[in-house]
C-alpha positions as CSV (number, residue, x, y, z in Angstrom):
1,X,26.6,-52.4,12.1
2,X,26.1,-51.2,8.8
3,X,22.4,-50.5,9.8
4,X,23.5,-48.6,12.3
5,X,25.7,-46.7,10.7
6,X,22.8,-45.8,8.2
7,X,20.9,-44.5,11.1
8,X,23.5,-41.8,11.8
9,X,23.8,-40.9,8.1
10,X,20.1,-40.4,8.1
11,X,20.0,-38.4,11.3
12,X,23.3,-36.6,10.2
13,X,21.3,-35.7,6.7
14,X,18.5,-34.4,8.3
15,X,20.1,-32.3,10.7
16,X,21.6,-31.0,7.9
17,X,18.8,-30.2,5.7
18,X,16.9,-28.7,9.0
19,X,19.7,-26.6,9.4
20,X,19.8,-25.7,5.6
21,X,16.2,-25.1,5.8
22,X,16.3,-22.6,9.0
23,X,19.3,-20.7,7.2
24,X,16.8,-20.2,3.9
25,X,14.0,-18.6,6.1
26,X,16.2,-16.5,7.6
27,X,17.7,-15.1,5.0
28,X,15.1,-15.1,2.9
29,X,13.2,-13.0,5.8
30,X,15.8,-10.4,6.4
31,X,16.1,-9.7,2.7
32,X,11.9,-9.1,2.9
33,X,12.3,-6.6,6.0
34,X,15.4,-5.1,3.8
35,X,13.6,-4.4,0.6
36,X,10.1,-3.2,2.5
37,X,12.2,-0.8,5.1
38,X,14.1,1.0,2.2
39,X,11.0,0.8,-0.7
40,X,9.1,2.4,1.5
41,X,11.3,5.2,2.8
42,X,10.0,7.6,5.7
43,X,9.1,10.9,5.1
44,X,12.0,12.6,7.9
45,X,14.5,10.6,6.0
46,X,13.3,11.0,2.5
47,X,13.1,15.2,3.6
48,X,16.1,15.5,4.7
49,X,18.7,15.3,1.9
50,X,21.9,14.1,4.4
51,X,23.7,10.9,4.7
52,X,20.4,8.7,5.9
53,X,18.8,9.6,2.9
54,X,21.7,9.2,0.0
55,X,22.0,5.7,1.8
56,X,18.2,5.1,1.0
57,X,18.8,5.8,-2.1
58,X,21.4,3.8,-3.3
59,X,19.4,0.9,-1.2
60,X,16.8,1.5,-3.4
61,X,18.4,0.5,-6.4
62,X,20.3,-2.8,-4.9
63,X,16.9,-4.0,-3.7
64,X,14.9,-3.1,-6.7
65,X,17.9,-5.4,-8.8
66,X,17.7,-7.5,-6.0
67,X,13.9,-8.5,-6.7
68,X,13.9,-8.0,-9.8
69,X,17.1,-10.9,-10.0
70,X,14.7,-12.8,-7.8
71,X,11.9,-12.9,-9.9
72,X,13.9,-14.1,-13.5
73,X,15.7,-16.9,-11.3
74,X,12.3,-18.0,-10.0
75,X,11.0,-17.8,-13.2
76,X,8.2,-16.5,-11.2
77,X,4.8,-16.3,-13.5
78,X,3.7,-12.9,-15.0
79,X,0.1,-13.0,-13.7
80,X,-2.6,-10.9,-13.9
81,X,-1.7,-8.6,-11.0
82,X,1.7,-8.1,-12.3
83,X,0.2,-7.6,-16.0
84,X,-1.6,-5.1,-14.9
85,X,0.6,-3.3,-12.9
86,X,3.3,-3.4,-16.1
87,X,0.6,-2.1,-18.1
88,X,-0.5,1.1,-16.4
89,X,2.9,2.1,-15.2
90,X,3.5,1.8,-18.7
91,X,0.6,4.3,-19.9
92,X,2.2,6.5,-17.5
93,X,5.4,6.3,-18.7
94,X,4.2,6.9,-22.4
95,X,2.5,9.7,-21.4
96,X,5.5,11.2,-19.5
97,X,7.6,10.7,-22.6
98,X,5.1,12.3,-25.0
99,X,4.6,14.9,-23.1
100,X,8.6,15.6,-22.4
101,X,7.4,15.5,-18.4
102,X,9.4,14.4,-15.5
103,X,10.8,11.4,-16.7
104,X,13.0,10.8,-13.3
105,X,10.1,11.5,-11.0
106,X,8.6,8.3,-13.0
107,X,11.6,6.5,-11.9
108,X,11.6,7.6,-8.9
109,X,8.1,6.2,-7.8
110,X,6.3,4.3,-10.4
111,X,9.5,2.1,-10.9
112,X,10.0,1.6,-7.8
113,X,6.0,0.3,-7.5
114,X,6.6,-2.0,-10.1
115,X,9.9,-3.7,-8.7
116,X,7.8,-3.6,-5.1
117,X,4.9,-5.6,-7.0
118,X,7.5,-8.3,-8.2
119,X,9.3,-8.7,-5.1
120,X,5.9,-9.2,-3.3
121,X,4.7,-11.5,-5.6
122,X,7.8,-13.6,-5.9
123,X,8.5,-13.7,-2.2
124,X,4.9,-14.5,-1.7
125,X,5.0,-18.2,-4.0
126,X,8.6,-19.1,-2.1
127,X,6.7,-18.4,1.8
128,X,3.5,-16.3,1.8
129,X,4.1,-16.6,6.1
130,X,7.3,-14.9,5.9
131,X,6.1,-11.8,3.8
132,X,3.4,-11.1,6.5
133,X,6.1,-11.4,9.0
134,X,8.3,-9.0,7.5
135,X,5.5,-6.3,7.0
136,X,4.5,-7.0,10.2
137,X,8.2,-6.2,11.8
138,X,9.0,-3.2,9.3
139,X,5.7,-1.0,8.7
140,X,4.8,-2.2,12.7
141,X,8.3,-0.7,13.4
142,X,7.4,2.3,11.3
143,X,4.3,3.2,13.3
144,X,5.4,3.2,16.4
145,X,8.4,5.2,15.9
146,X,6.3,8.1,14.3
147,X,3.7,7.8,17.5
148,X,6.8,8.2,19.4
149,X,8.1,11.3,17.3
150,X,4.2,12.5,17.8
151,X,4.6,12.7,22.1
152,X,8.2,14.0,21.2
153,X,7.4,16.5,19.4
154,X,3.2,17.3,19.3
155,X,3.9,20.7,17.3
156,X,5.8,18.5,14.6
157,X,9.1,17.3,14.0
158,X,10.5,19.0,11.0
159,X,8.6,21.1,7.9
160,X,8.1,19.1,4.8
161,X,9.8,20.4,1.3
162,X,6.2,22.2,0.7
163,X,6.2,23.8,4.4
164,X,3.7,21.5,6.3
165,X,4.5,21.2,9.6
166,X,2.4,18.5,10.8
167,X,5.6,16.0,9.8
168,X,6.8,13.4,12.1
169,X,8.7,10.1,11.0
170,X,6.6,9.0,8.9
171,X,6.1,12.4,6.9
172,X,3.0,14.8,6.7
173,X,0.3,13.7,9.1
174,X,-2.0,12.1,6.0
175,X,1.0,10.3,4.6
176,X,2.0,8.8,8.1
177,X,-2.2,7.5,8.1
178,X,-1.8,5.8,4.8
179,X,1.0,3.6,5.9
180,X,-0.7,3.8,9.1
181,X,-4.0,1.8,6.9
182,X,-1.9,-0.8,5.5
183,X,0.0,-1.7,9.1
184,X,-3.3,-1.9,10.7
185,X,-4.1,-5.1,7.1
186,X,-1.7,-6.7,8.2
187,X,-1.6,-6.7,12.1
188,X,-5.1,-7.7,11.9
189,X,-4.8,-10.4,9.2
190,X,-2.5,-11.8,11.4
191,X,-4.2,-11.8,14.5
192,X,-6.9,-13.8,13.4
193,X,-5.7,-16.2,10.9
194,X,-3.0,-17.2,14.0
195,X,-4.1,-20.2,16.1
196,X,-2.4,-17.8,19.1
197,X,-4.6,-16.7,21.1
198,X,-2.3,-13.1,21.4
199,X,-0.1,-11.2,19.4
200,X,1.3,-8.6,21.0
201,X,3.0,-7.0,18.7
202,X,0.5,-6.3,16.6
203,X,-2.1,-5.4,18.6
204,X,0.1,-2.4,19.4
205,X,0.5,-1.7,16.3
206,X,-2.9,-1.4,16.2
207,X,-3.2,0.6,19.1
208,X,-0.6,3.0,18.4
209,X,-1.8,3.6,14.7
210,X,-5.3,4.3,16.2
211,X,-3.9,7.0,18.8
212,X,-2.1,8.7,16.1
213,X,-4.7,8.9,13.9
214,X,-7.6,10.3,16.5
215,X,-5.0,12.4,18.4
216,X,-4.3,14.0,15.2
217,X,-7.8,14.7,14.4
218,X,-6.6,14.3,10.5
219,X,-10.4,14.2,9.7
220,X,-10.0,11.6,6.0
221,X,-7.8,9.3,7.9
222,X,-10.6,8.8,10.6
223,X,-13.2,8.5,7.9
224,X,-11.2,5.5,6.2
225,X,-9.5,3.6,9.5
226,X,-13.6,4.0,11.0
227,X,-14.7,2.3,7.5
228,X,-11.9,-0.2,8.2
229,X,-12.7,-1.4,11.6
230,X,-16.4,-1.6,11.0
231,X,-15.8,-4.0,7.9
232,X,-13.8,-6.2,9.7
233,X,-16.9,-6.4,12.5
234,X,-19.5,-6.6,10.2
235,X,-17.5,-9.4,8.1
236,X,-17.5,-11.5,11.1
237,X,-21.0,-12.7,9.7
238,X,-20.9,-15.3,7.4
239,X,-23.7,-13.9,5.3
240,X,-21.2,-11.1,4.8
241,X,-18.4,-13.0,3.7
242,X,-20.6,-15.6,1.4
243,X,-21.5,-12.4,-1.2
244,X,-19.2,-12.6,-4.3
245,X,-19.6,-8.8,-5.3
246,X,-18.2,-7.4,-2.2
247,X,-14.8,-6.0,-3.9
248,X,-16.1,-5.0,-7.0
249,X,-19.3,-2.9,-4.9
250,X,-17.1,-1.5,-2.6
251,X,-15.0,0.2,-5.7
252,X,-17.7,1.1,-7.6
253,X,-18.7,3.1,-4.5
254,X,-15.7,5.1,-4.5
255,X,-15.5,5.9,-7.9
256,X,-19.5,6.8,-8.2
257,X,-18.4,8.9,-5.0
258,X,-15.1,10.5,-7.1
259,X,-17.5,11.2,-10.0
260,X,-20.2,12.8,-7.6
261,X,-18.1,15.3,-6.0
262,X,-16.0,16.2,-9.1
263,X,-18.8,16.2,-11.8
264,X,-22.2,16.7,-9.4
265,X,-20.8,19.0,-6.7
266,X,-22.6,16.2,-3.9
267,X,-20.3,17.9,-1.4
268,X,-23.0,21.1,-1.3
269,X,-25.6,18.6,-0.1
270,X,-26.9,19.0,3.0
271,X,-25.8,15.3,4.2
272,X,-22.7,15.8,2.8
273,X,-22.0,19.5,4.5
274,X,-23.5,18.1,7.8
275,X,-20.7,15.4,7.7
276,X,-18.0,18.2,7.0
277,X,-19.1,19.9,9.5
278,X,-18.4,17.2,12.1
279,X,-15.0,16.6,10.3
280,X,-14.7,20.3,10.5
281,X,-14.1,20.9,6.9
282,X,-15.8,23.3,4.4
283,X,-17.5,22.2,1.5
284,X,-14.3,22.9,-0.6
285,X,-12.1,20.1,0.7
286,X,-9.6,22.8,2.6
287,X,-9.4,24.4,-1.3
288,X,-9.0,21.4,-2.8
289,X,-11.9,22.0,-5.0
290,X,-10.3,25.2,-6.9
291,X,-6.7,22.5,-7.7
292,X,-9.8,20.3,-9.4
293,X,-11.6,22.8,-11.3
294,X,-8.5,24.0,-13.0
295,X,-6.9,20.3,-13.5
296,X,-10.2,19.6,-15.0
297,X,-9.8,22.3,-17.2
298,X,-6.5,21.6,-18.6
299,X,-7.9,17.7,-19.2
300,X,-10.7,18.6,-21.2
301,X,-9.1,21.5,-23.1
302,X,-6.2,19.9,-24.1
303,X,-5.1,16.2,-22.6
304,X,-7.9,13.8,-21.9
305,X,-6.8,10.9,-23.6
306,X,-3.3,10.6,-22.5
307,X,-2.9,13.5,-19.7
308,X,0.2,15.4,-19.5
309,X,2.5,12.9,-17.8
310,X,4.3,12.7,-14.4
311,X,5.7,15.8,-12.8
312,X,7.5,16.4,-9.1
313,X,5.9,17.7,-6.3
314,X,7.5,21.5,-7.2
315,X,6.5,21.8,-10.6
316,X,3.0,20.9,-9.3
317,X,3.1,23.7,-6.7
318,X,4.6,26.2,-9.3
319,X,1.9,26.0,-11.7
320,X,-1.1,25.7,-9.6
321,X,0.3,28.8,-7.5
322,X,-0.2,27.0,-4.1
323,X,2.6,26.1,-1.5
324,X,0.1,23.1,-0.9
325,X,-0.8,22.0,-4.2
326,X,2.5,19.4,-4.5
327,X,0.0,17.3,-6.2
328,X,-4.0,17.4,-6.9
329,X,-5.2,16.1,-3.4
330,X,-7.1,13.5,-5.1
331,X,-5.4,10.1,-6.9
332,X,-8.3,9.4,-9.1
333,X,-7.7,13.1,-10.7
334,X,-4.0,12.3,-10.4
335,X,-4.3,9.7,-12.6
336,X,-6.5,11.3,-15.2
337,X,-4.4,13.9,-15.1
338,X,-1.2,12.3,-15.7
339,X,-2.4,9.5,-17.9
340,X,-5.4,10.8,-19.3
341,X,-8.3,8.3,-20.1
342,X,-6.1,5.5,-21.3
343,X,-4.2,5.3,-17.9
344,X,-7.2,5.9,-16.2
345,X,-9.2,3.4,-17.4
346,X,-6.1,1.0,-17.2
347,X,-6.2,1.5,-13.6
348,X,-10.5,0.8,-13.4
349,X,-9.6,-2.4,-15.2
350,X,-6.7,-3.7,-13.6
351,X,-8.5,-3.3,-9.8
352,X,-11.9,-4.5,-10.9
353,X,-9.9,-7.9,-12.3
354,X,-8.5,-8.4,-9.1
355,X,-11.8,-7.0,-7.3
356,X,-13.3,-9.8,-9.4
357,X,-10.6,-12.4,-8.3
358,X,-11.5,-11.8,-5.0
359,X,-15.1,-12.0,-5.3
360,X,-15.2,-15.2,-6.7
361,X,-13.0,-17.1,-3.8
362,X,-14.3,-18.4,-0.4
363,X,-12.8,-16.3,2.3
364,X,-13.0,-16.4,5.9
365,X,-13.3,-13.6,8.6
366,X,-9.1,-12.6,8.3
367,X,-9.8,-12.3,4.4
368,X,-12.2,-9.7,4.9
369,X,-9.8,-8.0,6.7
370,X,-7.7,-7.2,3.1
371,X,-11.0,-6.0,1.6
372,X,-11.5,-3.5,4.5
373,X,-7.9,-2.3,4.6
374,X,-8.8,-1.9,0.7
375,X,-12.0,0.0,1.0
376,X,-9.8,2.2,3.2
377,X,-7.1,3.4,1.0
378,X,-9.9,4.0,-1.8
379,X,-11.5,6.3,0.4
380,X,-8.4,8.0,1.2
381,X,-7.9,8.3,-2.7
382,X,-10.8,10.5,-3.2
383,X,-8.8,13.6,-1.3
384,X,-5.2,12.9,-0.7
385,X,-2.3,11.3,-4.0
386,X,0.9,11.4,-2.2
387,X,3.5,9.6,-3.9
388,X,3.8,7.0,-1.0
389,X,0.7,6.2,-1.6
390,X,1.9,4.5,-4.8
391,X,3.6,1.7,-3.6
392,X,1.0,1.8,-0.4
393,X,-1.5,1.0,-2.7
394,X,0.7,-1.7,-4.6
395,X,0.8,-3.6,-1.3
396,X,-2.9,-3.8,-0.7
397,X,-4.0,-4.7,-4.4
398,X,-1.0,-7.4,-3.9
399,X,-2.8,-8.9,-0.7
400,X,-6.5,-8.4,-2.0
401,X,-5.2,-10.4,-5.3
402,X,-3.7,-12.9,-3.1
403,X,-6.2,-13.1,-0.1
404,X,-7.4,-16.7,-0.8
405,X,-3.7,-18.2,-1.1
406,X,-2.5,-16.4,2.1
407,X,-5.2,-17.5,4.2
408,X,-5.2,-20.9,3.6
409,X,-1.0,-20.5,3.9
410,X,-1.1,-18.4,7.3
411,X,-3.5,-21.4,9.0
412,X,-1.3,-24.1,7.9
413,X,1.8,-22.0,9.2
414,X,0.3,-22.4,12.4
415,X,0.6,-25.6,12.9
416,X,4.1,-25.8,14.5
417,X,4.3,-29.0,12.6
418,X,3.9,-27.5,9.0
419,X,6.8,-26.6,7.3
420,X,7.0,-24.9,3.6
421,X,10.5,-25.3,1.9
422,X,11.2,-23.5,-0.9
423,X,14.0,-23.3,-3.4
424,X,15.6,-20.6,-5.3
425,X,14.7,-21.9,-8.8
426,X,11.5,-23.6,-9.2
């Protein structure tokens, strides 16, 4: 009798803790798909200063506390990724601060990055699985409303605060690809690290993030989504894969590249002009090239070593005289510019140690896939520094620094068998 009644308490306990254990996913997976929807607000909303976007706003702010309350009750660890990130949003800070710049334009992005970066990283040590899911669901979401938007309306949706018209959900045509980049990460991550033979959803996110992108014609977007693809096929090899320098080479590249064009003028090549004029481009980046020469100009007459600090997209369009010039069409120059040297080489340091974490580990063919989605959003860096790409950019470095973990995580999740729990406090 008593045996028996021991049986049922068992049972009756591990339904219990089943049940408990569902509940924690759940919720913990609707608060991820929360904070990523409203940290990474689209462009229509984020334009259009009614009711949708005040409510974005104050969202915002709950799930930045939100994380951050996370991350001190997990006692989560303050690793190098997170060190880094502390580090050169605080050279940026510093520099807005000395110079008497934008101060709430700093909270308005770079805060937001570094609360991003902390839920990310805390989420990620409680169920790496459910992360992927959830940016997955929300930036797969994203993508396909915005092709959508795009058969709606194929002269544009709405003008942007600067008067572009090429806007749809997702914002401005380039800004839409860079979210567009980091969808594609993680839709392919997925696909192969899942023992499933299909997933549709994210093939057609895939899909629809291609058609956007070649529809559009938005020549650096299919420079960098090209570069994407072909990494992930070439890192099907195993010779590939077995390299440790991969990370590091690739950025190395793209800074050599930033150099060449800014410093050299490689753009006047003939190469380089026969590959604009393909693109069909001219060998001054649409006008970037006459923003550079004058941002370059400030820098080394007055602000190198610590820039002039963070400014909004209007007082950036005022000065430089250009509807179009809401920021310096090039992130490495942002950077420099707002930060001077010390931000700048901040920022070198803090990718090349997680370049060089990434290098050193063993990955397999889905791995590769965060390296390629990486490569991609440096090459968009050399001619595009919208805000969004921020905290775009804070997701990738995220999954390049923890490319290893997640692999190894996603292949045991799997296994229908396989179950992570997690706590609230360690």
């Amino acid at each position: 009798m008593q045996t028996a009644v021991c049986q049922i308490r068992k049972k009756t306990e591990e339904r219990q803790q089943k049940s408990l254990f569902i509940a924690q996913r759940w919720g913990l997976m609707l608060f991820a798909v929360f904070v990523v929807a409203v940290l990474i607000e689209p462009g229509y909303i984020a334009n259009n200063p009614g009711l949708a976007h005040q409510i974005f706003r104050v969202f915002k702010v709950v799930a930045s506390g939100m994380a951050v309350l996370l991350f001190v009750m997990r006692r989560t660890k303050l690793n190098g990724l997170l060190t880094g990130c502390l580090i050169f949003e605080g050279m940026l800070l510093i520099s807005t601060v000395l110079n008497f710049s934008n101060l709430a334009e700093w909270l308005k992005n770079n805060a937001y990055a570094v609360a991003f970066l902390v839920f990310l990283q805390t989420v990620m040590e409680m169920d790496a699985n459910i992360l992927l899911r959830a940016l997955s669901v929300v930036l797969g979401a994203y993508v396909h409303i915005n092709s959508l938007c795009r058969i709606l309306f194929p002269n544009g949706m709405y003008i942007d605060g600067v008067g572009n018209k090429s806007c749809w959900f997702l914002g401005y045509d380039n800004v839409a690809c860079i979210i567009i980049i980091v969808a594609m990460t993680v839709s392919v991550f997925r696909i192969l690290s899942s023992s499933r033979k299909l997933l549709l959803w994210d093939w057609s996110v895939i899909i629809s993030g291609v058609w956007f992108t070649f529809v559009g014609g938005i020549a650096t977007s299919i420079i960098a989504e090209t570069a994407f693809l072909f990494i992930v096929v070439l890192a099907s090899n195993p010779r590939i894969r077995r390299w440790r320098g991969n990370a590091r080479l690739l950025t190395i590249s793209m800074i050599g590249l930033f150099l060449l064009i800014h410093l050299f003028s490689i753009q006047q090549g003939d190469f380089f002009s026969l590959v604009l004029r393909l693109l069909n481009k001219d060998i001054t980046f649409s006008g970037r090239i006459e923003i550079w020469q004058q941002a370059w100009a400030d820098l080394i007459g007055k602000k190198l070593l610590l820039g002039f600090g963070v400014h909004t997209q209007s007082e950036y369009s005022q000065y430089f005289g250009r509807r179009w010039a809401a920021h310096l069409h090039c992130f490495y120059l942002q950077v420099l510019y707002e930060g001077g040297l010390a931000a700048f080489g901040v920022l070198l340091g803090w990718i090349f140690y997680v370049g060089r974490r990434f290098d050193k580990a063993a990955h397999g063919h889905c791995a590769m896939t965060i390296l390629a989605g990486f490569f991609s959003m440096l090459i968009m860096w050399q001619v595009e520094a919208y805000a969004n790409l921020v905290r775009c950019f804070v997701i990738m470095l995220f999954l390049l620094y923890n490319a290893q973990q997640l692999e190894i995580q996603s292949k045991d999740m799997s296994c229908p068998k396989r179950r992570i729990v997690f706590r609230l406090h360690r």
